[in-house]
C-alpha positions, -999 to +999 in steps of 0.1 A: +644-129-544+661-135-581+671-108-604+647-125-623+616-118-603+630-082-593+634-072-625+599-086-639+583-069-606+597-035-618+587-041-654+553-044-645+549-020-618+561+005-646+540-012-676+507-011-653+515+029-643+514+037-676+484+015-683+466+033-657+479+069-663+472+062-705+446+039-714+428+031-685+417+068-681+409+072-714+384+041-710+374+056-675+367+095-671+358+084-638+390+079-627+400+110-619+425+111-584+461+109-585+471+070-586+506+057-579+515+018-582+539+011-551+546-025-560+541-051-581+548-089-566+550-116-595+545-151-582+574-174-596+557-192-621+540-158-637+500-169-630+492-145-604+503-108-596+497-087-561+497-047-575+496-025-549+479+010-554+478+041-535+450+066-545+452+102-536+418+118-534+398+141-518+378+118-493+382+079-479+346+078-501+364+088-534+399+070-530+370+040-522+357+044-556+385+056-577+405+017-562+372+004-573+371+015-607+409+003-609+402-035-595+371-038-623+392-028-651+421-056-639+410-078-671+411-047-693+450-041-676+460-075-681+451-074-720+473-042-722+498-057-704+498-087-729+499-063-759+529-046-742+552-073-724+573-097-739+563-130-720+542-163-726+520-158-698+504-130-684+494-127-649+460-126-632+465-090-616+449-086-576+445-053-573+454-043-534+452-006-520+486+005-500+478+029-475+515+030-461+518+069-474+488+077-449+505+057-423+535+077-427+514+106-425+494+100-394+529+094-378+554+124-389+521+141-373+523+127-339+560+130-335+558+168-343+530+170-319+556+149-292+583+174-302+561+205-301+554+196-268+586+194-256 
């Protein structure tokens, strides 16, 4: 991977944090669990972008809707992100959910159960 492409992967993993955490959820009273953007992948030649998200809510139902909510409002992201960046092209934004924190989660908990056991 290029500095190129690492940099313009942190740029917009920040940019579309901020989106969420300011404009989006002033557009979206909906939105209301804790969000965090995990990644942002850039293709090469700037036309498409892979955003994960991880959503922190009270039940699989909610952090269903609340990524829901965030996937509709992609267009809405992308015209922020145009006002905002400093770049020709902005990228067509596919929203994905990371559930990597949960699978962290579900395994610190069966290794203290293995060491509890012990």
């Amino acid at each position: 991977m290029s500095k190129r492409t690492e940099r313009l992967d942190s740029e917009f993993r920040k940019e579309i944090a901020a989106i969420i955490a300011g404009p989006l959820k002033d557009r979206e009273p909906a939105l209301t669990g804790l969000v965090s953007v995990t990644e942002a992948d850039v293709a090469p030649d700037l036309k498409t972008a892979k955003v994960y998200i991880s959503v922190y809510a009270k039940s699989p139902e909610e952090k269903k809707r609340q990524l829901e909510i965030i996937r509709a409002n992609a267009g809405f992201m992308r015209h922020e992100l145009a006002r905002v960046m400093r770049i020709r092209t902005v990228p067509e934004l596919t929203i994905l959910s990371d559930d990597s924190f949960e699978y962290g989660s579900k395994m610190d908990e069966i290794f203290a159960k293995l060491n509890k056991d012990d």
